[in-house]
C-alpha positions as CSV (number, residue, x, y, z in Angstrom):
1,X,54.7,32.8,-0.4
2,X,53.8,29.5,-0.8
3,X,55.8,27.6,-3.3
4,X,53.9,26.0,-6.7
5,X,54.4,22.5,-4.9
6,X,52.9,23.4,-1.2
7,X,50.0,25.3,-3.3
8,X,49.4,21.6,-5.1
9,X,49.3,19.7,-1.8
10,X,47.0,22.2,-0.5
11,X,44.6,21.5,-2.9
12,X,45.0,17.8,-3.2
13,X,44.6,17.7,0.5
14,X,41.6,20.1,0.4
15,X,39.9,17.7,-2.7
16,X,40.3,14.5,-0.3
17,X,38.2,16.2,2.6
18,X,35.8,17.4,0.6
19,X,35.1,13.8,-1.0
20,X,35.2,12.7,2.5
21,X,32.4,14.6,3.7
22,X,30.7,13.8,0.6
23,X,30.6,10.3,1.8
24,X,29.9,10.8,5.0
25,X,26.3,12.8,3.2
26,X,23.3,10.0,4.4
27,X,22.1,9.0,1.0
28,X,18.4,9.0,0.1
29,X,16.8,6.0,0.3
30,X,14.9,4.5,-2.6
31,X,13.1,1.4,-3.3
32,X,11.5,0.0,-6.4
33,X,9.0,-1.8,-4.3
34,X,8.1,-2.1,-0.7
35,X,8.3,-6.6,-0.7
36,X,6.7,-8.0,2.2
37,X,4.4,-10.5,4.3
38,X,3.6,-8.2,6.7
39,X,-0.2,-7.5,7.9
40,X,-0.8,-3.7,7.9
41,X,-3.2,-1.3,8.6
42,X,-4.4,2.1,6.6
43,X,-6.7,4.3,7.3
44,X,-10.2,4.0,5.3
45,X,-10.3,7.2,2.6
46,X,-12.7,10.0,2.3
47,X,-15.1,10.4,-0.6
48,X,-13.7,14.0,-2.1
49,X,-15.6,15.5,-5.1
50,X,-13.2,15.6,-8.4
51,X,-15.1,18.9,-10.2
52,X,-12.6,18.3,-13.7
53,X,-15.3,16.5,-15.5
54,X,-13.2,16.5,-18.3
55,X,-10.9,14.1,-17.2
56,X,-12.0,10.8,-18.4
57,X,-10.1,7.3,-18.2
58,X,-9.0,4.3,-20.2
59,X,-12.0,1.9,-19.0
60,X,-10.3,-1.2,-20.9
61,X,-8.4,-2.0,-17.6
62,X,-9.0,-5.5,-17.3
63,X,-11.7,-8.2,-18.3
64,X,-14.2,-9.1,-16.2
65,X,-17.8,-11.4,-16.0
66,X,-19.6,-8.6,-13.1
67,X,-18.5,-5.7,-11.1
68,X,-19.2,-3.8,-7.8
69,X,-19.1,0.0,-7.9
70,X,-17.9,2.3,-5.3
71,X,-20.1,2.8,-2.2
72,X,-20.1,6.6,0.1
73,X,-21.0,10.1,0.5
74,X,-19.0,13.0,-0.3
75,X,-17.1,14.6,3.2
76,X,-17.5,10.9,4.5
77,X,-15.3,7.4,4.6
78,X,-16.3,5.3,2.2
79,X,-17.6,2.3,2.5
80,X,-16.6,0.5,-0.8
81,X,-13.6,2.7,-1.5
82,X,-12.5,1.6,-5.6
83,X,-14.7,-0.2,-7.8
84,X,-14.3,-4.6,-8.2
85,X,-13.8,-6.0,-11.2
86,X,-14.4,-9.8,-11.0
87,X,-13.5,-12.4,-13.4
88,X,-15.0,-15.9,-12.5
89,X,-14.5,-17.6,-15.6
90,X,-12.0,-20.7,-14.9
91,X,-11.2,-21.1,-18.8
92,X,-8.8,-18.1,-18.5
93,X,-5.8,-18.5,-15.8
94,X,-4.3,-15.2,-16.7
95,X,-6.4,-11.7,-17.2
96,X,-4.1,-9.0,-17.6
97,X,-4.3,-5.2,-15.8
98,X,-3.8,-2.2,-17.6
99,X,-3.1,1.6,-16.9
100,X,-6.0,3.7,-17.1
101,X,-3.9,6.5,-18.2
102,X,-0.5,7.0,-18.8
103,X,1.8,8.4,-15.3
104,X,5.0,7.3,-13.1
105,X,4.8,3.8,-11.0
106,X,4.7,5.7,-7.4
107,X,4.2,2.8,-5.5
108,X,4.6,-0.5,-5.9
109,X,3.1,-3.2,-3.0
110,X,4.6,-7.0,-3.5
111,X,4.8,-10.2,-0.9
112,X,1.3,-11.0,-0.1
113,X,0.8,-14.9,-1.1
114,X,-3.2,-16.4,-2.0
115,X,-4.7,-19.4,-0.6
116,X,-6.5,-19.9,-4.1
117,X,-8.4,-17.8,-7.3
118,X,-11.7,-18.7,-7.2
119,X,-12.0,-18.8,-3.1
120,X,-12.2,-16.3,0.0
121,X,-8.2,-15.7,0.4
122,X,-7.4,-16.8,3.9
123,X,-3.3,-16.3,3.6
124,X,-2.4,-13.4,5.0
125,X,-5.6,-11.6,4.1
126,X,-4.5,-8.3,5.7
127,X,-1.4,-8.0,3.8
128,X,-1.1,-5.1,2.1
129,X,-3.1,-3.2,4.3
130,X,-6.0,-5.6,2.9
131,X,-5.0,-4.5,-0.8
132,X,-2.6,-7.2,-1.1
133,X,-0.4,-6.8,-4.0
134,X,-0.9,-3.2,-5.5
135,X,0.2,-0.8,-8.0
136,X,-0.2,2.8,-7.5
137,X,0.0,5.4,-10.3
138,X,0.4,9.1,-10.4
139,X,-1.2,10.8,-13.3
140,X,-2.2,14.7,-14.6
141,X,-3.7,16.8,-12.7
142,X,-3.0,15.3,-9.5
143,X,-4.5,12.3,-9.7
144,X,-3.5,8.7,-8.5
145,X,-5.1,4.7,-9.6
146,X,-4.3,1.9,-7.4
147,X,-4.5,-1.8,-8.8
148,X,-5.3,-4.5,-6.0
149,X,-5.1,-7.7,-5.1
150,X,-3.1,-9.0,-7.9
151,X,-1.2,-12.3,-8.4
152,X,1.6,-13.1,-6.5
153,X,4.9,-12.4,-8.2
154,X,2.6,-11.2,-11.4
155,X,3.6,-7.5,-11.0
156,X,5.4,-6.3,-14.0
157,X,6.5,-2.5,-13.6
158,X,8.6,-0.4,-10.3
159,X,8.6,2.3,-8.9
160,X,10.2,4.9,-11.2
161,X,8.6,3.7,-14.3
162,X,6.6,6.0,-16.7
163,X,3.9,3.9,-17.9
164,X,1.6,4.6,-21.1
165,X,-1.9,4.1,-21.0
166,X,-3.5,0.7,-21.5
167,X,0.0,-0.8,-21.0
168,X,-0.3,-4.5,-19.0
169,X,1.3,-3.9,-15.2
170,X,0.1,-7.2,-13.7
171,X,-2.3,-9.9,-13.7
172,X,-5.7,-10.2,-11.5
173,X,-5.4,-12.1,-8.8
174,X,-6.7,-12.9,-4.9
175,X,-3.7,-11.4,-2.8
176,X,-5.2,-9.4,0.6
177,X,-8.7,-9.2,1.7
178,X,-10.7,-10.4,-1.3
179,X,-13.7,-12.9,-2.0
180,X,-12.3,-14.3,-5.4
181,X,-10.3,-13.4,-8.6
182,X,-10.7,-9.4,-8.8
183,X,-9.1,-6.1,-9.5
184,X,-9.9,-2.9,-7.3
185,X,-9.5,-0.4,-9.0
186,X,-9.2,3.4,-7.3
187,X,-8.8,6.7,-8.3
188,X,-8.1,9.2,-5.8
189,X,-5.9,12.5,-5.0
190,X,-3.0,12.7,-2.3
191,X,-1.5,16.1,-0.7
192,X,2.4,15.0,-0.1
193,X,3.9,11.6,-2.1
194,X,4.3,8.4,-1.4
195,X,6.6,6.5,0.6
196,X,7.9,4.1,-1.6
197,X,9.9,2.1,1.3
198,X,7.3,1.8,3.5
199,X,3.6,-0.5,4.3
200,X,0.7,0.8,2.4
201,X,-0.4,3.8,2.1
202,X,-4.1,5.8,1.5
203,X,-5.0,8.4,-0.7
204,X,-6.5,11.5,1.0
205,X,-9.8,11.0,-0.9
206,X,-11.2,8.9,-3.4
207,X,-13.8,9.1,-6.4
208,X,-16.1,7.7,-8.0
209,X,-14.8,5.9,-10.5
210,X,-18.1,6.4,-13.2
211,X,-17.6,10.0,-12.7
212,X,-14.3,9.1,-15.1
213,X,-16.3,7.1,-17.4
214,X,-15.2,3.8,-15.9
């Protein structure tokens, strides 16, 4: 038999391996934001038809002097994927975003530098996969908003964060492909989750965003 002292070492010896393997366990990789220059691509996103008509929206998002609404057919890519908010007024140099509902940070898109506000961006105009600076937000009943082309270093939440509606997560801006000082704004469904450490990302479909009373 083994003697109260042997039985000791035994387990002291059998604690170390196991906290060795433990270690040697890859850890998960998570990021609070994917914060880069680089010029990506993503694929344009269906039009899907969202049949909850009783889901409606914050539409206090963001201030702005004209708009241009989402463009496509159900089944088929759109071809004006969110709906553009524009503020042209020069009197204001910040205009804040807000959530349109309250949801977890899921994604969170940073790096992409502006040439100017009121201008065509022509720094690094694909950056972001053309979105520039985004924020994307996971909501009830499956649904997701992205926030793009906001101000460089203006983004104020990360990945992680549970956000309450109408709360302020950045500040318009001109970052990615964009003709002047705008949000676009999109609401859309994904099957799967975001990648938080890696380039942009699409939603499987999109919506209309007046079908949510924005």
């Amino acid at each position: 038999m083994l003697s109260k002292i042997q039985i000791a070492i035994v387990l002291v010896l059998s604690l170390s391996a196991l906290e060795i393997f433990a270690g040697e366990r890859p850890k998960i990789k998570v990021c609070d934001s994917y914060d880069s220059e680089e010029q990506e691509k993503a694929p344009v996103q269906k039009v899907g038809e969202f049949k909850d008509v009783r889901v409606l929206l914050n539409s206090k998002i963001t201030t702005y002097t004209k708009r241009g609404e989402f463009e496509g057919l159900v089944h088929q890519k759109a071809t004006h994927e969110g709906l553009d908010l524009f503020n042209d007024n020069r009197e204001f140099v910040d205009i804040p975003i807000r959530a349109s509902a309250s949801g977890e940070v899921v994604y969170v898109r940073k790096g992409c530098n502006e040439s100017s506000q009121f201008n065509r961006n022509r720094n690094l105009s694909e950056c972001g996969a053309g979105w520039g600076n985004h924020i994307v937000i996971k909501h009830t009943v499956g649904l997701y908003t992205r926030y793009a082309h906001l101000r460089a270093e203006s983004i104020y939440t990360l990945v992680g964060e549970k956000i309450d509606s109408g709360s302020i997560i950045g500040l318009m801006g001109n970052s990615g492909r964009s003709e002047g000082r705008h949000l676009h704004f999109e609401i859309g469904t994904l099957n799967g989750k975001f990648n938080e450490c890696a380039p942009s990302q699409s939603f499987d479909l999109v919506f209309d965003p007046r079908n949510f009373g924005i």
